[in-house]
Structures are given as structure tokens and as C-alpha cells.
N, C-alpha and C positions, 0 to 999 in steps of 0.2 A: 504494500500500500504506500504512494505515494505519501510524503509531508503536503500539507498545504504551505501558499507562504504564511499565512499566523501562523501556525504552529512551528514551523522551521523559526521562522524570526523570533518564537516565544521562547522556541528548547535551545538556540543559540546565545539569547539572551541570560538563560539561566544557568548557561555554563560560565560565562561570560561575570555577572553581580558577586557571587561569593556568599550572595543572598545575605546582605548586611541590611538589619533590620534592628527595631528599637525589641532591647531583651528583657524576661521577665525576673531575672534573678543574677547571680555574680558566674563564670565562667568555671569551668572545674581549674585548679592549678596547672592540672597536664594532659599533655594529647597522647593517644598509643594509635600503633597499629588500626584500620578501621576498616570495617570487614565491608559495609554497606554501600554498593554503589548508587549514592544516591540521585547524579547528574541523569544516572542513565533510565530509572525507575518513574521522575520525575517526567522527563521526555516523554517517555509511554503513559504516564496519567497526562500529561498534556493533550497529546492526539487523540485519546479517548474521550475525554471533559468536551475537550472540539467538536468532535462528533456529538457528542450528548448535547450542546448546546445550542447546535444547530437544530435538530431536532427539538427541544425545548423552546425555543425563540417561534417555530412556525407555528407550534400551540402555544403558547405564548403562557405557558405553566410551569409548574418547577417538577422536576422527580423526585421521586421518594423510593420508589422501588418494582420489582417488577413481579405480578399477582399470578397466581395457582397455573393460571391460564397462557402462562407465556406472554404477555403484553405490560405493558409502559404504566405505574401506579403514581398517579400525579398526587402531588399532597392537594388539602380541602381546600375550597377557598372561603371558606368563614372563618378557620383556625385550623393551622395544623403545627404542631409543636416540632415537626420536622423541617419546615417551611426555610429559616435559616440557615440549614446547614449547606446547601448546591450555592447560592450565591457567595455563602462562605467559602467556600472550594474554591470560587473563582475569585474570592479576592487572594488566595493564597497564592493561587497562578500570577497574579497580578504582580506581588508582592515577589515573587519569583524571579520575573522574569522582568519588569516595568512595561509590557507589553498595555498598551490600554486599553487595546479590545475584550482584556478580562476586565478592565475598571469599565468599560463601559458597560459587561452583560453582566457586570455582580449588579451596578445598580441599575440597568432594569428589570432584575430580577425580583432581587429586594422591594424596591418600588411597588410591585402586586401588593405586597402586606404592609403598605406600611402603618394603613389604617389601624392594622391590628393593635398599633403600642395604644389604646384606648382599652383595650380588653381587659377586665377585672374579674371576669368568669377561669381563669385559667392561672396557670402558676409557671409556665415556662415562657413568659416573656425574657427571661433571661439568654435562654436556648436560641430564642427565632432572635434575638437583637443584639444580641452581643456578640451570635459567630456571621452576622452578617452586619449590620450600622455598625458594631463598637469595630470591628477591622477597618470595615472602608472610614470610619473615624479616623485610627492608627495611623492608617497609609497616604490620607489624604489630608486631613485636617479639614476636613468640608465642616462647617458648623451647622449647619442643616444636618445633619448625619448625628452629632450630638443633641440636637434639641428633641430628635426623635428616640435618644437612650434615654431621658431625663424625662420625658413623659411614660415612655416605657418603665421605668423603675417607678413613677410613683402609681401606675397603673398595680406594680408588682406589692407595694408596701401595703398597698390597701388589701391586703391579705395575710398580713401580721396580725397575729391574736398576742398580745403581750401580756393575755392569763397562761396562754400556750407557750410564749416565747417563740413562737415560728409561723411560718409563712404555712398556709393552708396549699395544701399539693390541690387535693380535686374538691371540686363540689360534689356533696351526696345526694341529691333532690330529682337527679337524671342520669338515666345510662345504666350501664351494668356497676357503677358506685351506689348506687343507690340499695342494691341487696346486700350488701355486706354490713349494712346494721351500724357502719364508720358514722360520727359526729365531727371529726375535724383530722383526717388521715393528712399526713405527712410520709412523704416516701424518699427515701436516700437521692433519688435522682434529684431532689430539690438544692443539691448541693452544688448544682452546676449553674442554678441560677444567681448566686450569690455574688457571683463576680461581676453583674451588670451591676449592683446596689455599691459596691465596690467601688469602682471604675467612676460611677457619678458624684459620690461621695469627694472623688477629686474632681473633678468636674467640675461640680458646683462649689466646692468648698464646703456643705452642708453635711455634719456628720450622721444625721439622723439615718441617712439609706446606709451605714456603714454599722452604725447602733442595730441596726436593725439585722444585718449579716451575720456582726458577731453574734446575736443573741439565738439567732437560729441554729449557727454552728455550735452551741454553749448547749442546749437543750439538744441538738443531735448527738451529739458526743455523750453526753451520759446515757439516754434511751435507747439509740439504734444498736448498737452495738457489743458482740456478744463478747466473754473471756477470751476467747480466740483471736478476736477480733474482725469476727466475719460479722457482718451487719446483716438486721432485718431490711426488708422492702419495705414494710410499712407500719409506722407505726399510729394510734388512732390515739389523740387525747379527747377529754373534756375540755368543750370550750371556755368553761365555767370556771372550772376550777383549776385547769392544766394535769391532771391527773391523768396516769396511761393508764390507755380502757385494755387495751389489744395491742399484739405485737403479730404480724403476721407477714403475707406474702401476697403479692396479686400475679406477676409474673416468672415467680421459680417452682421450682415441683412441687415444694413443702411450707409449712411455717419457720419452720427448723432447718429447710436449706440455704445452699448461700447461690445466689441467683449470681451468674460472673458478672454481669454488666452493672451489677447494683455495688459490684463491691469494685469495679472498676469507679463507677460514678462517686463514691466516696473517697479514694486514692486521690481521685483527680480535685475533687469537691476540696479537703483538706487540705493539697498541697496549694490551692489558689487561694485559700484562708490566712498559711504561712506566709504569701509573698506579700498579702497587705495589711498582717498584722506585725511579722513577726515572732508574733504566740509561738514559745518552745511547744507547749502542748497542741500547737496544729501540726508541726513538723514530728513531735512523737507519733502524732495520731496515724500521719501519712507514712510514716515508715514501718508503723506495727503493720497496716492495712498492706504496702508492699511486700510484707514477708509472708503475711498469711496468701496473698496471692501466687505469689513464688513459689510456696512450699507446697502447691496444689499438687495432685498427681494428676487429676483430672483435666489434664491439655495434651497438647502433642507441639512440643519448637515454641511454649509460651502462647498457642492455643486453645481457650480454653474451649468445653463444652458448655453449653448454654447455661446448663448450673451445673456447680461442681459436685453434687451429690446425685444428678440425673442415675435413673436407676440400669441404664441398660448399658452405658461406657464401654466399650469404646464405638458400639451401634448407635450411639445418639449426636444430633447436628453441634458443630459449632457453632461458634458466635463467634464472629471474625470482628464484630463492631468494640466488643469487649476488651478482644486483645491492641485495637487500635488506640484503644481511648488510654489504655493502659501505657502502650508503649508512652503517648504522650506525655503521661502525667510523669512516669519514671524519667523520663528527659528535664522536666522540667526538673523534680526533685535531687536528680546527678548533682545540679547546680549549687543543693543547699547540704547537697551530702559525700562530697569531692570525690564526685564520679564513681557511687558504688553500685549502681543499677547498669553498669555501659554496657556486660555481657548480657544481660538479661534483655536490654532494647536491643541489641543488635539480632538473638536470638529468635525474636518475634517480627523486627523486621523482613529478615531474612525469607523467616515462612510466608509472612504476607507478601513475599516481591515471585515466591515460588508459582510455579503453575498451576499449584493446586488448588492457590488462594487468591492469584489476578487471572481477570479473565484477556484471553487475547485480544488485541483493537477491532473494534468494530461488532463484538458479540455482547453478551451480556446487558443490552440497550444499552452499553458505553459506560456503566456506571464501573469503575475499576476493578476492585474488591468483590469476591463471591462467597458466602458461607457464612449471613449473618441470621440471627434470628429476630424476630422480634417481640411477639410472645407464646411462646407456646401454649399455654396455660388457655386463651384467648383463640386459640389454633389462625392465627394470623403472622405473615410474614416469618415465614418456617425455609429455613437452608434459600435465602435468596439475596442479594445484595440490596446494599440498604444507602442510601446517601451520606448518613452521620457519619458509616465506617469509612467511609470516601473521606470525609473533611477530618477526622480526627489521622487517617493516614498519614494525607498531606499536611496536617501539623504536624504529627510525629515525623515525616522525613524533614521539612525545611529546619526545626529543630536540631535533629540532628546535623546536619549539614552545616550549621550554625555551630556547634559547639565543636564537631568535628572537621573539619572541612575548609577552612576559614584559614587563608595564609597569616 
């Protein structure tokens, strides 16, 4: 398959930058050996996101994944908490390569939702605006791109219960939340939204969205999680009085399992707590949750299965979204912990750059990455590639490429 010229000019460009970007923590002391060819992994997520983008631009929608049926699963358009991460992708290309044809298709991608930073029914505004506005923020400095994180986060704050000390995950009153008998669920993934409350907190200069981060993180830390340190999915208080009603699960096998993606989302949730606190006890937190991960058996090359207690191993799917998000957050933590996670991302990059786990240019509807889950529990989005494990990829390589890779 021929290059097109974008994408020639984009994988030129990205051999070309050294990919010097603003960093979120101090550099390890030293460099080794680096196993990850990352120029070249990069080029092949290039020409595929191309292809996917064009296709996306004619329906003029965003991807999410592709359904039971062999065809193209575009996210909602009244809310899909996936909806940021493909424009996210392509600010990453952007950010890559300085190519603008991806700063121009992140924001007209973006653009579809931007309504949404008004949303108060939902608790991952952080998710849809922070891996899409808070980047093309980073890279651009558009101030129009911050005013819409800043309505975004106080969209997000008005879901603080400060009897609960946290942000409300779902509403109970509709949907399949509403049988589970929950009064005010909270679920680990909530931790990825904290870093738009963050992020605004400097922004604005107003500490309240950053009061309100820690406070959540302060109450997830005691409840979610277990002696091990593998956490629940979800845990349910009183709104009234902040009291845990229920500790349970909505997308791993069991009450008692440890769902990977959830314990990915707190690895990464915590280490984003350390970079804007400082708190030693977020950096403990983040490295007990990396060893309980590490010491899983249930992966293959830092693969995991979609939960690590899934009952049938090694006949059960992975989650290749899990091991993405993972790699990332351990890159980032190297940083704060003089590079003791490097075998273990190079390990899981390596698998995801394999054949088993990228699909060839031009298959797969373009989206990189093959063999994510999304819930099984739910029997939705089972062994198919998923957009989030796209953009937590391409964090995880430009990251690395960054800390390694860099004259």
C-alpha cells in the first residue's frame, strides 16, 4: 500500500521532532539499551488513523468500535463517554508529527461534542474533554479550547456529594443502574476524570475543582480498595450520611474479582493525583497498584485477561485496552520512581506492536489495536478493538519515545 503524501509528510515529520513536548513529571537519571521501535510502530498507527479518518470525516462521526456484525460502531450523539478519545488520537499525531491536518481533524472532531461540556447527567466529562480540548489546549494554546474545560469541570463538580466526598459515577433512576438497588455508586474509572478538575484548578487559579479531586481521591483510597491492593469496581454510598452500603462489580466476573481495566484505571487515576499533589501516599498508592498488577499471572507479555480471576484462562479474551492504559500510566510513574517499571512497558509494548495484537493497514476498520473488551458482564464489545486502547497506545509510545528516544 502506497503512503499518501499526509501521511508520508506526517511519518517523516515524526522521525524528524524527537517528539519534544511539555512533560508531566522529572526525566529518569539514565537511559539503557531500548528494545521499542517506536518511529516505526508510530508510522503504521499513522496510515491507519488516515485511513480511519477519512472514513470518519465522510460520516462525519467518530469511532468507537466495531459491532458482533463486522461493521463500523460510531459513538452516541447525545453522550458517549468514548467520544474523546479518536480526536484524542489525533491530537497525538499532531503533537507527533506538527502535521496540521491532524490539528485540523482533532478539532472537527471534537467540535461534534462540544455541547456536551453542559452535561450534568454523567460523570466522565473528564474522559471526553480532557483526552480531547485539555490536548489541543497543551499543543495549541487556543483559549477557546480552555473555556470549554472550565465549563466542563464545573459541569463535572456539580456531582460532588461532600457527605460522600466524591463525584457521583452514574445516575440510578434509568438504564440497567437503576436495578442494582445503588443510591450514589462510585466506580474506580472515576479516577481518570480527576485530572480535568486538576488541570482547571490551574487554569483558573481556583482551588475548589482541585479540593474537590483530592477529596475524591481521599475517600477512594480508603473504600475501593482491597489488602492486596486490587480494587473494587464499584463502590455504592449513602448520600446522606456517606456510609458504604455495597462494594461490588458491574463489569468483572465477581464482587471479589479484580476487573484488569479497573485496576488499570486506578494505576493511572493515582499516578495523575501524584503529579498534582505531590501526596507520598498517591505515589504509594500507585506503586502498590503496579505491583499487584505485575504480579498477575493472568496475562501473557503484560497482557492481561479481561479480569484476572476470569474463570476459564487461558480460553478467555483479552483486554488489550487494559494493558494500554497500563503501559501508560507505568511510563509516566518511571518518572517518579527512577525508571523501575522500563522492563515491564517495554514488555507490553512489544506484545501490542506484535501481530497478534495490531491489526494490519487497512483491516480492522483502521482502528490499530485488536483484542479489547468492553464489558462482558453486559455481553457488549467482547474480543474487538476499541478507540480508548488506540489513544492510551499512542500515549504510551510518544511517552516513551520521550523518555527514551530523545538525543
Amino acid at each position: 500500500m502506497k503512503l499518501t503524501k499526509i501521511v508520508l509528510h506526517a511519518a517523516l515529520a515524526f522521525l524528524m521532532c524527537g517528539c519534544t513536548f511539555k512533560k508531566e513529571g522529572t526525566k529518569p537519571d539514565h537511559k539503557e539499551t531500548t528494545t521499542v521501535n517506536v518511529d516505526e510502530i508510530v508510522i503504521k498507527a499513522t496510515k491507519q488513523l488516515d485511513l480511519q479518518s477519512k472514513v470518519a470525516e465522510q460520516a462525519n462521526r467518530i469511532p468507537r468500535t466495531v459491532t458482533p456484525e463486522g461493521e463500523m460502531h460510531w459513538t452516541g450523539q447525545q453522550f458517549d463517554w468514548t467520544e474523546g478519545f479518536f480526536p484524542g488520537s489525533l491530537w497525538y499525531l499532531f503533537k507527533a508529527s506538527q502535521d496540521d491536518i491532524w490539528k485540523t481533524r482533532a478539532e472537527k472532531f471534537q467540535a461534534l461534542y462540544e455541547d456536551h461540556k453542559y452535561k450534568t447527567t454523567n460523570h466522565d466529562l473528564g474522559f471526553v474533554f480532557n483526552t480531547s480540548y485539555g490536548n489541543g489546549y497543551l499543543l495549541t494554546e487556543n483559549e477557546a479550547f480552555k473555556e470549554v474545560m472550565i465549563v466542563a469541570a464545573d459541569s463535572l463538580s456539580s456531582r460532588f456529594n461532600p457527605n460522600v466526598g466524591c463525584i457521583k459515577s452514574w445516575d440510578v433512576d434509568r438504564g440497567w443502574q437503576a436495578s442494582r438497588g445503588w443510591l450514589f455508586p462510585v466506580i474506580i474509572d472515576n479516577m481518570m476524570n480527576l485530572e480535568l478538575l486538576f488541570k482547571v484548578s490551574e487554569y483558573t487559579g481556583d482551588p475548589k475543582y482541585k479540593e474537590i479531586a483530592i477529596t475524591h481521591a481521599e475517600t477512594t483510597l480508603k473504600n475501593h480498595f482491597r489488602d492486596d491492593n486490587s480494587s473494587y469496581h464499584v463502590v455504592d454510598y449513602d448520600p446522606e450520611t456517606g456510609a458504604v452500603r455495597s462494594k461490588q462489580t458491574a463489569q468483572g466476573i465477581s464482587h471479589e474479582s479484580s476487573w484488569a481495566r479497573g485496576q488499570a484505571w486506578g494505576l493511572y487515576g493515582y499516578t495523575i493525583c501524584y503529579r498534582y499533589t505531590k501526596n507520598p501516599e498517591y505515589l504509594n498508592m500507585a506503586k502498590k497498584i503496579a505491583a499487584y498488577i505485575i504480579g498477575q499471572k493472568a496475562q501473557k507479555n503484560g497482557i492481561p485477561y479481561w479480569d484476572y480471576h476470569a474463570e476459564n484462562i487461558p480460553d478467555e479474551p483479552y483486554d488489550v485496552s487494559a494493558a494500554a492504559i497500563t503501559a501508560s500510566a507505568l511510563l509516566e510513574l518511571n518518572q517518579y520512581t527512577n525508571d523501575t517499571y522500563k522492563n515491564e512497558v517495554e514488555t507490553i509494548l512489544t506484545a501490542l506492536a506484535s501481530d497478534e495484537f495490531t491489526a494490519p493497514i487497512g483491516t480492522n476498520h483502521n482502528f490499530i489495536l485488536k483484542h479489547s473488551v468492553g464489558s462482558i458482564p453486559h455481553k457488549a464489545e467482547i474480543d474487538v478493538p476499541l478507540n480508548y486502547a488506540d489513544y492510551y497506545y499512542l500515549e504510551a509510545l510518544l511517552r516513551y519515545k520521550e523518555q527514551y528516544h530523545e538525543n
